[in-house]
N, C-alpha and C positions, 0 to 999 in steps of 0.2 A: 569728312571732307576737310581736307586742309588749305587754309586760304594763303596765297601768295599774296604777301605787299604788293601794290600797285607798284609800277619805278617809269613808267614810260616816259617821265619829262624829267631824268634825269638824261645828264649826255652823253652820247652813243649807246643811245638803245638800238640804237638802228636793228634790225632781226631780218634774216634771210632764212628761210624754210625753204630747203631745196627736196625734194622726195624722188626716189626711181623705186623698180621694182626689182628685190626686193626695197621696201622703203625703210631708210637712213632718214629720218628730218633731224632738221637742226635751224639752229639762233643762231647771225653774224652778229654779233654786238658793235664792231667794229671797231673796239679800243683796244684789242688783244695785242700781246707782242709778238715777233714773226716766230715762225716756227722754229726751233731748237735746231742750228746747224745750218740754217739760211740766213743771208742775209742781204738777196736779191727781190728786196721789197714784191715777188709774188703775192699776191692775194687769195688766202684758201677761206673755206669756212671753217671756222672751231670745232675743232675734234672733240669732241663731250668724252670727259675721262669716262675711264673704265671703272667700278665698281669692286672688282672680285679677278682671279685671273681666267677662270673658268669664263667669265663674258667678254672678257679682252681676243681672249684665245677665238671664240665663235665669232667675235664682230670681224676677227682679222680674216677667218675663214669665209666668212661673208664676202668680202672685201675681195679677197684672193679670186673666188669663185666668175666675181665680176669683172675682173679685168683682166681674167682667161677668155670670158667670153667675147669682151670686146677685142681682141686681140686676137683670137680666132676668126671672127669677123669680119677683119683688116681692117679696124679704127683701134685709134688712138685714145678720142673723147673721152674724154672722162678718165682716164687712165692716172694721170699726174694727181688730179689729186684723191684716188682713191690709194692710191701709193703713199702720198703725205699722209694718209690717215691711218692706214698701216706702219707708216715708220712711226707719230704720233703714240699709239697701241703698243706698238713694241716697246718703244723705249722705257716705259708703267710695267714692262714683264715681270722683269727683274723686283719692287719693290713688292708689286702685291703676288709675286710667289711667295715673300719671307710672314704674307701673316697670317695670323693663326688659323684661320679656317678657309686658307687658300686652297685646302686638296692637292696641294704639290706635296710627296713624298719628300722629308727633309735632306735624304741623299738626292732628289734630283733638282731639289732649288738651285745648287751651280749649274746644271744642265739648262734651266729655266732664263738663268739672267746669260750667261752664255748666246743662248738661242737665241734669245729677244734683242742682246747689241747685233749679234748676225743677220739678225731679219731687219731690226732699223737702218743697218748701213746699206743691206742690199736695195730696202724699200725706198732707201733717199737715192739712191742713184738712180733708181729707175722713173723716179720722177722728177727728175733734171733730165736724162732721156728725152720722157715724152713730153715735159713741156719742151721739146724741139719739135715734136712730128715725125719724129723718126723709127717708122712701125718695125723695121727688122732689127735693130739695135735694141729695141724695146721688148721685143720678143725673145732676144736671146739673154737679157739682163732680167728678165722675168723666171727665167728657169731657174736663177738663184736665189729669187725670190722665195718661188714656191718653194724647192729644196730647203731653206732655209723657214718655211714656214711650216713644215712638214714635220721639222723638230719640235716645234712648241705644240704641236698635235697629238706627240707623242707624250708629253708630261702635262698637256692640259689634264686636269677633271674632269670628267665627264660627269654629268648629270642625267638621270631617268627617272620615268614616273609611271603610274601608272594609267594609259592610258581610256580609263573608264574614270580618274579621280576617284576613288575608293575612298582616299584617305584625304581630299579636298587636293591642297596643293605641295601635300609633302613628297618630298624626292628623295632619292637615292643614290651613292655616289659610286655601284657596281650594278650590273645587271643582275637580272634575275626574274622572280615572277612577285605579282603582286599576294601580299598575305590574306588579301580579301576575296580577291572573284579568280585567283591564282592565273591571270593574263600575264606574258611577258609584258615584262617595263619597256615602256620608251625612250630611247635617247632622245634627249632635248640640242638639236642642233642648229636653232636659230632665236637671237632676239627680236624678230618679230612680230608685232601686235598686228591685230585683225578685228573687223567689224563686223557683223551681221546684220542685212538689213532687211526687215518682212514685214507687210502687211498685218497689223492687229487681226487676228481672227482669220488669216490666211487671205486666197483670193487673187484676182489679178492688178495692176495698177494701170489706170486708165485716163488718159488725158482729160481733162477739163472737168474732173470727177477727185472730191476730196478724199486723202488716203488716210487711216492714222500711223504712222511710220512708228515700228519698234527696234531701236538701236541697241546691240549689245555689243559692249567693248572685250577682246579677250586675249590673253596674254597670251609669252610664244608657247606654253601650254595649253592653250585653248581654253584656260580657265577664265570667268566673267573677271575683268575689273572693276572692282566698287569702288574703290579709292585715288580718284582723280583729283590735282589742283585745280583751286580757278584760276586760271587767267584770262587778264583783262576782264574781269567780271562775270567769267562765264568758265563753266566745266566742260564744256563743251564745243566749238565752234563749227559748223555746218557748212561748206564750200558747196555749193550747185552749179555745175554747166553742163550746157547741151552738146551734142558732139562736136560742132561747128562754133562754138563761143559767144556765138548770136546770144542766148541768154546767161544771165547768170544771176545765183540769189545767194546770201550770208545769210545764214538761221543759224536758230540755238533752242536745238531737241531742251525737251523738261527732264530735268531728271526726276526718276521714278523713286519709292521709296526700296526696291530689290535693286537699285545702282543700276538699272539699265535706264534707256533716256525713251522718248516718245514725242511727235510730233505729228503735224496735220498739215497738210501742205495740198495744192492742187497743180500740177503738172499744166502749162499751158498746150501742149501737143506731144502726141507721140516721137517716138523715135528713142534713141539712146543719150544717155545722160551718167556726168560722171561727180559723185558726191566728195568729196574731198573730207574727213573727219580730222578735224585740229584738238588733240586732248594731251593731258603732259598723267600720267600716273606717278603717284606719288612715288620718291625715289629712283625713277628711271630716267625724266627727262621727256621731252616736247618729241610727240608722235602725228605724224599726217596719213593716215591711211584710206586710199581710194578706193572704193564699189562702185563697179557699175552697174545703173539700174536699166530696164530696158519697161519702157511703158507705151501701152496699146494705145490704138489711136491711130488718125493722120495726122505724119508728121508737119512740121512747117517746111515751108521750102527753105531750103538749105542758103546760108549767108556767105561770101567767098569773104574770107579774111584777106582785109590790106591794108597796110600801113596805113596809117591815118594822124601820127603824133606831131606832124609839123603845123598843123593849125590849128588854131583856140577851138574847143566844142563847146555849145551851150546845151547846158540841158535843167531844166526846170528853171531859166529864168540867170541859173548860174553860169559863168564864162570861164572856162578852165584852160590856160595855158599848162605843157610841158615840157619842160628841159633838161635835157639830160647832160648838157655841156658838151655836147658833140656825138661822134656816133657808139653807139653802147656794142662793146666789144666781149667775148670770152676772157676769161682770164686777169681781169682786175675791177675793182667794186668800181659801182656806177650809180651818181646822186642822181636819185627822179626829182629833180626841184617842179613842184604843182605852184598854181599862182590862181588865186579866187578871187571874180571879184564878180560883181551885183547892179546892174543897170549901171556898169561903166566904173563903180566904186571898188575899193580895195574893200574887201571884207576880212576885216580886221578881229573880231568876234569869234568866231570860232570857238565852241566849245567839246571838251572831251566826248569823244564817243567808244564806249566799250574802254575803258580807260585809258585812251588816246586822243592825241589832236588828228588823228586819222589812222585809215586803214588800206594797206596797198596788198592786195593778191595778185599774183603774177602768172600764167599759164601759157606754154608752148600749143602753140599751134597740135600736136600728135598730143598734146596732155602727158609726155613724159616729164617733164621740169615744171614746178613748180615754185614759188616763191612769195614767203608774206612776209612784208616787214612793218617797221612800224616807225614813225619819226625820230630821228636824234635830238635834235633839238629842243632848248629851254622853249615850254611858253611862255609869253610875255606875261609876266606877274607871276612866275613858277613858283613854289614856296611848297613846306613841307605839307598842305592838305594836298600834296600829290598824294602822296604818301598812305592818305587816309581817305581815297575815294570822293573827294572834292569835286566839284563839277563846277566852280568858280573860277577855274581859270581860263584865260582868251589866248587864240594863237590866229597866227593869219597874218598876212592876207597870203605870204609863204608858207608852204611844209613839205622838208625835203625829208625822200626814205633812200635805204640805202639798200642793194638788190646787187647780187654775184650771180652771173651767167655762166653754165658749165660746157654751153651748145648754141652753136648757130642755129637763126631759124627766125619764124615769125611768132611773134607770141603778144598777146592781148594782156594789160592790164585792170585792174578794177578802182578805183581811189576813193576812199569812202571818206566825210567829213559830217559832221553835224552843226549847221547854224540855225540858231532860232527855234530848237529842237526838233528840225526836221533836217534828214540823212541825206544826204546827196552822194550819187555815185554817177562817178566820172568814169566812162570807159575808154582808155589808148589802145592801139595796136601799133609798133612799131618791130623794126628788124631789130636782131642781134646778127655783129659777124664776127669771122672768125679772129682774134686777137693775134699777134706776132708772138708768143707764148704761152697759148693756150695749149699746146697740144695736140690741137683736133684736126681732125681729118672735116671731108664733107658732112655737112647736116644730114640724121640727127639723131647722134647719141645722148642718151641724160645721163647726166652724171649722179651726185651723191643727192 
């Protein structure tokens, strides 16, 4: 296990975790500089560089896949910046074709950096396009996309394996059959991680009845991940909701000594329920991957989601103001400023929880968009036992996080704080609409 430094009370931590399917998550840090070739103060999320070109080339194909679909469809959503992330990708073509164990053939490295300025230019126009809304224009500036991405398909590597692991995780850079149980090879065509979720011992899961959950984490191979960072103090993070947002719980499976995790949990009522898995594997970058679980029982009666963030809520005694500065829009970052305070008092005290002065989960109404961030701001008396797992420092009676919306819609959030070493979670539900350059058509597409 490799443990990541704490840094949350350094400024602009702020973190957005947006996930769709297939799931992209990512960190907004919010101190980045605009994208290379813009300089129309849009607001995207961070493109997590590429690695190798062989994964640049799949993410773009990813990417590509999904804004056919949307576009097919007749939406827009999400379209601009799955384009910025594509042009992002492209423009890395070029340098990690030139290294040594790129898999690009040394005669088609110019072909390589070639293709990758052709597909950045076409992927940056096409997201000036759509952040207009303009779905026929968008549709015809996408056929040069893909034609243009069609090229870098052709001099990607390909990677295969065997799909029984014969030989664990080793791959292949040509097809063929495996040397051990002689199966044809797999192409590996997506960076996608996935979770497994089952009852210990098999069985069904049953409301009001305790399960022991066995979590296995696995790459776009389907092979276990053993090797996860911590963050925020945990290798793990556990998102719970019910279909309807009425509940929700944050856990943190144990991990096992075989690197799968385990947990014991009791389901308050049947019905369907969607896990959210927050884990970063070492060298890859921060993953959110959703199961749904469906558990026996009667359910509860279903809760009608409605905005609710214009007024203070109390709950266990604590008063929680939220402000967002106005109405929270698509298309450019939006401060949740929280306000705590305690039989009338500023609660000032605040202490780290999970190595934060809080914790915000974000979920759309449909549970396609998600988003966790975490505070920007210094606590008051910040100093470097951030750094070192410190739990002496205070923040309060403010904590503002910072949250990008890709989609109109209604969506519930969670705010979790620790005083006195007891956790308080604050629930909102407010709207998002649609922004004057977002892009988006009618609610509700997710984006990245």
């Amino acid at each position: 296990m490799k443990k990541r430094p704490a840094s949350t009370f350094l400024a602009a931590l702020a973190a957005a975790a947006l996930w769709a399917t297939p799931v992209m998550a990512q960190h907004d840090h919010g101190d980045k500089e605009a994208q290379p070739g813009h300089d129309d103060g849009h607001a995207h999320g961070e493109v997590a560089k590429a690695k190798t070109f062989g994964e640049a080339a799949r993410r773009i194909a990813d990417e590509i896949k999904a804004i056919e679909a949307a576009l097919t469809g007749g939406s827009v959503a999400g379209v601009s910046d799955r384009a910025n992330a594509v042009n992002a990708l492209a423009k890395d073509l070029g340098v990690l074709s030139l290294a040594k164990d790129s898999g690009v053939p040394r005669e088609k490295v110019k072909d390589a950096n070639l293709a990758g300025k052709e597909l950045a230019e076409a992927a940056d126009a096409l997201h000036e396009i759509a952040d207009k809304g303009d779905l026929t224009a968008s549709k015809s500036q996408f056929d040069k996309v893909k034609a243009a991405a069609a090229k870098i398909e052709a001099v990607a590597p390909a990677t295969y394996f065997c799909p029984m692991h014969c030989e664990g995780s080793k791959t292949y850079a040509a097809p063929g059959e495996c040397p051990v149980c002689h199966m044809k090879l797999k192409k590996q065509t997506s960076e996608q991680f996935s979770v497994t979720v089952k009852p210990v011992g098999g069985g069904a899961i049953s409301a009001g009845k305790a399960v022991n959950l066995l979590f296995t984490l696995k790459d776009p191979r389907g092979m276990q991940v053993k090797d996860v960072e911590i963050v925020h103090e945990m290798p793990l993070h556990l998102l719970m909701v019910s279909k309807d947002l009425s509940w929700y719980a944050h856990e943190h499976p144990a991990l096992q000594p075989d690197g799968t995790f385990t947990f014991t949990w009791t389901f308050p009522a049947g019905g369907e329920y969607t896990l959210f898995h927050d884990f970063t594997p070492k060298d890859v970058g921060m993953q959110v991957v959703p199961v749904t679980l469906k558990v026996d029982g009667a359910p509860a009666a279903a809760v009608a989601l409605k905005a609710d963030s214009d007024k203070p809520k109390t709950v266990d005694g604590y008063t929680v103001t939220l402000n967002t500065g106005g109405p929270v829009t698509t298309g450019k970052p939006t401060t949740m400023s929280y306000t705590i305070t305690k039989d009338g008092k500023p609660v000032s005290d605040l202490t780290p929880y999970l190595g934060a002065m809080g914790h915000l989960v974000i979920m759309s109404q449909d549970l396609k968009e998600f988003v966790h961030s975490h505070p920007h701001e210094h606590a008051e008396g910040d100093h470097d036992h951030a750094k070192q797992g410190h739990t002496d420092l205070k923040g309060g009676p403010k904590v503002d996080f910072e949250a990008h919306f890709k989609a109109a819609g209604l969506y519930k959030g969670w705010a979790q704080f620790q005083h006195n070493g007891k956790v308080i979670t604050m629930p909102f539900t407010f709207n998002v609409a649609k922004g004057e350059a977002s892009g988006e058509s009618k609610p509700h597409e997710h984006g990245k």
